[in-house]
Chimera marker file (.cmm) of the C-alpha trace (Angstrom):
<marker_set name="trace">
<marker id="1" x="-107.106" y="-36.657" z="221.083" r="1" g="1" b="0" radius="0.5"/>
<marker id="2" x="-108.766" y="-39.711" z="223.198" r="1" g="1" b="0" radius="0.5"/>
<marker id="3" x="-111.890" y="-41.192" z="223.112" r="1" g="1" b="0" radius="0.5"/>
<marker id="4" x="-114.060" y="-39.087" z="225.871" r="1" g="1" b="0" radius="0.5"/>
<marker id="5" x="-112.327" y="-36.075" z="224.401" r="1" g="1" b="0" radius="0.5"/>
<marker id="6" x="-114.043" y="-32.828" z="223.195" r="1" g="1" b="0" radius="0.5"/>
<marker id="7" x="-112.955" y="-31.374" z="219.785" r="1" g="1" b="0" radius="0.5"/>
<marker id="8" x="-114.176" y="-28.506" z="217.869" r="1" g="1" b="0" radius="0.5"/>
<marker id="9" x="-115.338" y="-28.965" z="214.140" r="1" g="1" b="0" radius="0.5"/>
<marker id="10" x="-116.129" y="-25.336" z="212.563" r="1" g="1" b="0" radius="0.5"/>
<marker id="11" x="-117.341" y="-24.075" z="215.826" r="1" g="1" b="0" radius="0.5"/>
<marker id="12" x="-119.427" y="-26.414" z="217.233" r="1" g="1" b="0" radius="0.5"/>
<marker id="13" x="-118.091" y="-28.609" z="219.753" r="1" g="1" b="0" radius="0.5"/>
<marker id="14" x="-118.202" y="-32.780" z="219.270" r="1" g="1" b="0" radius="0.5"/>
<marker id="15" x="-117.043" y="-35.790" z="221.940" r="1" g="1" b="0" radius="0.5"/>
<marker id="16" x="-114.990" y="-38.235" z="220.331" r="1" g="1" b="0" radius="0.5"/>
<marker id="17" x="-117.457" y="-41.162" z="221.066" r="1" g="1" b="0" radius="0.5"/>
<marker id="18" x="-114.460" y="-43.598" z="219.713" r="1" g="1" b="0" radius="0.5"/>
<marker id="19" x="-111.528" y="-43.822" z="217.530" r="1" g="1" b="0" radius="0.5"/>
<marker id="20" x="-110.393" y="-45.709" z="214.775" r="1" g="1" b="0" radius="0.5"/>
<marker id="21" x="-106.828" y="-44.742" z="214.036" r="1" g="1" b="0" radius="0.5"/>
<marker id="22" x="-105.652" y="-47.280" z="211.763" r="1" g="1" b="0" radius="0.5"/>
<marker id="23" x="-108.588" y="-46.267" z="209.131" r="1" g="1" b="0" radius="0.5"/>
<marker id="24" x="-107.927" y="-42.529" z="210.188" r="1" g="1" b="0" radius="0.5"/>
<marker id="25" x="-111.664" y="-41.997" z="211.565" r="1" g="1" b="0" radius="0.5"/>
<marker id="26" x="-113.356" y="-40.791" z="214.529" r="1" g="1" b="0" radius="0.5"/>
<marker id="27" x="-117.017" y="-41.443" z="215.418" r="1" g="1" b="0" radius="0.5"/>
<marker id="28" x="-118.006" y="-38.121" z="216.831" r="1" g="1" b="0" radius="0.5"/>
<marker id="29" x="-121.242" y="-37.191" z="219.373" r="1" g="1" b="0" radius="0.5"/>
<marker id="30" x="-122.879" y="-34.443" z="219.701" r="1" g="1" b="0" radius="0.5"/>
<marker id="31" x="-124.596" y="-33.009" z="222.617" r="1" g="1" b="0" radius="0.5"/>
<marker id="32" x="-128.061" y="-33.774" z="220.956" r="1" g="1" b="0" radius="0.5"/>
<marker id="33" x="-127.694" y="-37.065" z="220.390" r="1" g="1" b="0" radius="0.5"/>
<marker id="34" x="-126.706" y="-36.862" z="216.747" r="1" g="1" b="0" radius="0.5"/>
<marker id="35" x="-122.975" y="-39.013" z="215.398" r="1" g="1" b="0" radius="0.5"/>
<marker id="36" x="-121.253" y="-38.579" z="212.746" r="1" g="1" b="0" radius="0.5"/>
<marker id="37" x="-117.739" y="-40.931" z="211.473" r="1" g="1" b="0" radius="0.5"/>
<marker id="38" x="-115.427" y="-38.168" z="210.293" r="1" g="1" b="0" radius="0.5"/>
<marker id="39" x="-111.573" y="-38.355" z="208.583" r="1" g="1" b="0" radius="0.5"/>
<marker id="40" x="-109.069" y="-37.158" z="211.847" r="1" g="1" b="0" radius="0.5"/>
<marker id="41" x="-107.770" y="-34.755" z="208.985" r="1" g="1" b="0" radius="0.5"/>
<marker id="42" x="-111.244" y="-32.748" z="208.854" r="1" g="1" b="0" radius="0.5"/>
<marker id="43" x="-110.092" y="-28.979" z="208.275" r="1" g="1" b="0" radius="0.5"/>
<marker id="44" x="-111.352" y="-27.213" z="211.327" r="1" g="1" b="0" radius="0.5"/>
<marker id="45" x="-110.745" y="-29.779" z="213.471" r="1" g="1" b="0" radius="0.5"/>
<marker id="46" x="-109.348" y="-28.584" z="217.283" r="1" g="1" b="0" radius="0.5"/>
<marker id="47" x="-109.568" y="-29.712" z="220.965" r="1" g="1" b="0" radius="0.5"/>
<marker id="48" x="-112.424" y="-27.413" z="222.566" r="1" g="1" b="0" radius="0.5"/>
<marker id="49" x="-111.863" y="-25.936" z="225.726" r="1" g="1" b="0" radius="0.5"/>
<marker id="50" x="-113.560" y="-27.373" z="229.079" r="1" g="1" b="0" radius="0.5"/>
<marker id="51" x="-115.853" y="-25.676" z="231.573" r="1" g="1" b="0" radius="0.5"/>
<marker id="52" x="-114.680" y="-26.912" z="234.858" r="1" g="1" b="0" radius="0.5"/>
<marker id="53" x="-116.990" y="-28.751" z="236.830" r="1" g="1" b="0" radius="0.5"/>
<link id1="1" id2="2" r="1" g="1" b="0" radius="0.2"/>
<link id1="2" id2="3" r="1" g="1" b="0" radius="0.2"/>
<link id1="3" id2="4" r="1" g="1" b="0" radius="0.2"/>
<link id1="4" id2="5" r="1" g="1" b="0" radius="0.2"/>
<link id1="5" id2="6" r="1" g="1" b="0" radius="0.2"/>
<link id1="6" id2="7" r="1" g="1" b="0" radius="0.2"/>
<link id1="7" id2="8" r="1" g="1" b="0" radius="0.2"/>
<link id1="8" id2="9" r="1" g="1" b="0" radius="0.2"/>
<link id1="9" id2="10" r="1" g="1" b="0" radius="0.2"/>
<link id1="10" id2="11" r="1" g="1" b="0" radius="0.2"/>
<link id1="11" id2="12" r="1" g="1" b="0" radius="0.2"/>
<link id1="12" id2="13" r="1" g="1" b="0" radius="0.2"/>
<link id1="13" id2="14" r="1" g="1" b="0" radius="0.2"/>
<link id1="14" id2="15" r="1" g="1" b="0" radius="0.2"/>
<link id1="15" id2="16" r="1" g="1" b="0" radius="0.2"/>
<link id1="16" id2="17" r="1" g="1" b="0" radius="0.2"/>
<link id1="17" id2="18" r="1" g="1" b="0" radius="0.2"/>
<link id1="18" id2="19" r="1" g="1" b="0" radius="0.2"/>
<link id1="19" id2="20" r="1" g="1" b="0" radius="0.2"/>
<link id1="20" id2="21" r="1" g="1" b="0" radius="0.2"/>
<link id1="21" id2="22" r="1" g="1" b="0" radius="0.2"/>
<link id1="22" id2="23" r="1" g="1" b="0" radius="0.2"/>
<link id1="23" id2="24" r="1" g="1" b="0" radius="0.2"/>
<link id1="24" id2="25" r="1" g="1" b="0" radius="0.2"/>
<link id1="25" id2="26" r="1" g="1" b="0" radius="0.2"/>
<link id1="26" id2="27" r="1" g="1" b="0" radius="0.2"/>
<link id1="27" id2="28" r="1" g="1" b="0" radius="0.2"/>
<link id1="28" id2="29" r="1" g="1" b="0" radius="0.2"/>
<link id1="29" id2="30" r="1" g="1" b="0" radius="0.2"/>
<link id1="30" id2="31" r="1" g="1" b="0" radius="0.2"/>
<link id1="31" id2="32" r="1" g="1" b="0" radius="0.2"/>
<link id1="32" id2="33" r="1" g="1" b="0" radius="0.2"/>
<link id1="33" id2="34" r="1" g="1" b="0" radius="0.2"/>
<link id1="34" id2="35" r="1" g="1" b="0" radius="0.2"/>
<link id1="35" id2="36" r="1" g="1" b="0" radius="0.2"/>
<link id1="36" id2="37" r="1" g="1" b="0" radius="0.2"/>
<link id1="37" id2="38" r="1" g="1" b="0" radius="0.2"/>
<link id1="38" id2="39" r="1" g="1" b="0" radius="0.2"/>
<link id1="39" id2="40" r="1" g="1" b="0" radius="0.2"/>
<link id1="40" id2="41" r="1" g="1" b="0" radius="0.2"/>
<link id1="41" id2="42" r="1" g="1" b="0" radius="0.2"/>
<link id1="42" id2="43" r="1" g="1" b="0" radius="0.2"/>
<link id1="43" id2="44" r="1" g="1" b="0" radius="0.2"/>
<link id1="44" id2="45" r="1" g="1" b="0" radius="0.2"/>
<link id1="45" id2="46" r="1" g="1" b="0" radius="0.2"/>
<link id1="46" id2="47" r="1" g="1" b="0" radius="0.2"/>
<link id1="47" id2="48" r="1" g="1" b="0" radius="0.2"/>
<link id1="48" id2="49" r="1" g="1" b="0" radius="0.2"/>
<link id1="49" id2="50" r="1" g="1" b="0" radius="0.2"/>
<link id1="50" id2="51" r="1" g="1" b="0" radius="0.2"/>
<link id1="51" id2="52" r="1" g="1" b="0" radius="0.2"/>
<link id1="52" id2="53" r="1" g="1" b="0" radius="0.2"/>
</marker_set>
């Protein structure tokens, strides 16, 4: 997981807008503009698959 990265949290996929691994977060973006700060140990959690260009 890297910042730029696109994860999947139950279903819906997230960027990882930036990463704070010595607190264990992740500030998350969705494609509508809306962030969340989320634990990297959310249940759920897996790298989405990309559309190629």
């Amino acid at each position: 997981m890297a910042q730029g990265s696109a994860i999947l949290l139950n279903g819906v996929e997230w960027t990882v807008e930036a990463m704070e691994p010595q607190h264990g977060r992740l500030t998350l973006a969705h494609a509508d503009g809306h962030r969340e700060s989320r634990s990297i140990r959310w249940p759920d959690c897996r790298a989405a698959p990309r559309s190629p260009p």
